[in-house]
C-alpha angles and dihedrals in degrees: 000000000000087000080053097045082053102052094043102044095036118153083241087099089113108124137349102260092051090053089050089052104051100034085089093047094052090049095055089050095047093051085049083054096048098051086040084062101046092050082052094049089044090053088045083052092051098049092045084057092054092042092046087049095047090048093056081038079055093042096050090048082058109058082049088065098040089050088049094050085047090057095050092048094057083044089056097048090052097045086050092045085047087049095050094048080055099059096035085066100044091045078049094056102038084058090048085061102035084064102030076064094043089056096050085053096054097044092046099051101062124201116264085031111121091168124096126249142232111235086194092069086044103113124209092225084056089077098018093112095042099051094047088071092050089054098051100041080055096048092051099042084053097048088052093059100048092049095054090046090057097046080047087058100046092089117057107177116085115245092256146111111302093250093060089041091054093046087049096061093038088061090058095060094051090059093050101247096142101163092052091038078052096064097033102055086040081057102053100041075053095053111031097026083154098050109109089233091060096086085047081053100047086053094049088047093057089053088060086069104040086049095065093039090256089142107168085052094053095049083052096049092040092044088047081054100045080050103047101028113036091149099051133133096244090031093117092049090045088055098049091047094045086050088050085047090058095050098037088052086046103265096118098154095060091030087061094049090053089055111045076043082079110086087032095069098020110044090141090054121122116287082238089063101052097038094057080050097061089043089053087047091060098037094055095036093238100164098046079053100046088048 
C-alpha cells in the first residue's frame, strides 16, 4: 500500500501533458505492484497453513505424553500401594516375633523365682500354643481394617452440593489423576444424571479414557453422552470425539459420519469445534471415503 500510496501521490503533477504521459507508466507499476502483493498474501496463506498443521502435529504429540505420563503415574500408585503392603507384612512379622520372644520370656521366668535364668534353654515348643492365638487375634484385627478402608474409599464425591461435587472431579483431572477422575466423574453422572453439568461430566468421563489411549472405552462413554445428553453444553465436542474414537478403534466408516455429522446437527457449535472437524475430515480422508 505505501508503494501504492508512492506511485499515486508522486511530486511528478507539473503540467498536463506530463500527467498524460505518465498516467500509463504508473498503471503498469501499480499493477506490478498489485500482482507482486497477492503473491505475497498467497505465500502468508501458505505459511499459515504449515504453521496451523505443525501446531495440531504439536497438540497430538501432547496428549501422547500426557497419556505417557498418565500411564507412569498409575504404575507408581501400584508400585506404592505394593510397597506399603510390604511393609505392612514385615512390620507384621517383626511383631509376630517381638511377642513370640516376649512369651518365651514370660513362661520361662517363673513367679517366686528371684534367679536368673539361661534364653538359650529357652525352647520354641515351650511357647508354640500360646503364640498360635496371638496370631490369629493379629490376622483377624488386620483383615478387619483393611476391609473398612476400603469400604471408606467406595464413594468419591464429597457429600456436598453438585457444583462442588462437579469442581471436585474436575480438579482431579487437572492434576492428572485419571483413574481416580474416572471414578469420580462415573459417580456423579450416577448420582446426579438430571443435573445440567452431567452431560459436561460424561463428556469429561469419556476423556479419561482417550486420554490414556483407551480408545474402545472412550467411543462407549462418548457414544452413552451423545445418547443421554444431545442437548448438552459439550454435545458437539462429544460427537466429534466420539467420531475420532471410531476412527481411531477401525470403524472409519461410522467414525466419518459422526464427524461430518458435526456441522449438521450442530450448526450453532463453537467455531473451534467446526473448525477441528474440518481439520478431522481432511486428516482421515472422510469425504474421499463418503463419495
Amino acid at each position: 500500500m505505501r508503494t501504492l500510496e508512492r506511485a499515486v501521490y508522486s511530486e511528478d503533477f507539473t503540467s498536463g501533458q506530463e500527467k498524460s504521459e505518465n498516467t500509463n507508466s504508473m498503471d503498469q507499476n501499480s499493477e506490478e505492484v498489485l500482482t507482486r502483493h497477492l503473491l505475497k498474501l498467497s505465500e502468508i496463506e501458505k505459511q499459515f497453513q504449515e504453521l496451523t498443521n505443525k501446531f495440531e502435529e504439536i497438540n497430538f504429540k501432547l496428549d501422547k505424553l500426557s497419556s505417557r505420563v498418565s500411564k507412569v503415574q498409575a504404575d507408581n500408585q501400584l508400585r506404592f500401594q505394593q510397597l506399603e503392603e510390604g511393609q505392612i507384612s514385615n512390620s507384621s512379622g517383626v511383631d509376630k516375633q517381638l511377642s513370640s520372644a516376649s512369651e518365651q520370656k514370660e513362661e520361662k521366668i517363673l513367679p517366686g523365682s528371684s534367679e536368673p535364668q539361661d534364653l538359650g534353654s529357652i525352647s520354641y515348643k515351650d511357647s508354640e500354643t500360646n503364640l498360635e492365638n496371638q496370631i490369629t487375634q493379629s490376622v483377624e484385627s488386620t483383615g478387619t481394617v483393611v476391609t473398612e478402608t476400603f469400604q471408606a474409599e467406595e464413594k468419591i464425591l464429597p457429600d456436598t452440593s453438585a457444583d462442588k461435587q462437579y469442581e471436585f472431579a474436575t480438579n482431579l483431572l487437572k492434576v492428572g489423576d485419571y483413574n481416580t477422575a474416572e471414578r469420580a466423574f462415573r459417580e456423579f453422572v450416577n448420582t446426579n444424571s438430571d443435573h445440567e453439568l452431567a452431560g459436561s461430566a460424561q463428556y469429561w468421563y469419556a476423556e479419561t479414557f482417550r486420554i490414556r489411549q483407551l480408545y474402545t472405552d472412550a467411543a462407549s462413554a462418548y457414544l452413552e453422552g451423545y445418547q443421554k445428553y444431545p442437548k448438552s453444553e459439550k454435545a458437539p465436542i462429544n460427537l466429534l470425539k466420539l467420531g475420532v474414537s471410531l476412527v481411531q478403534i477401525g470403524e472409519k466408516d461410522q467414525g466419518c459420519l459422526m464427524i461430518t455429522g458435526v456441522e449438521k446437527q450442530y450448526p450453532k457449535a463453537n467455531q473451534s469445534v467446526l473448525q477441528k472437524a474440518k481439520y478431522e475430515e481432511k486428516k482421515f480422508e472422510c469425504k474421499k471415503e463418503n463419495s
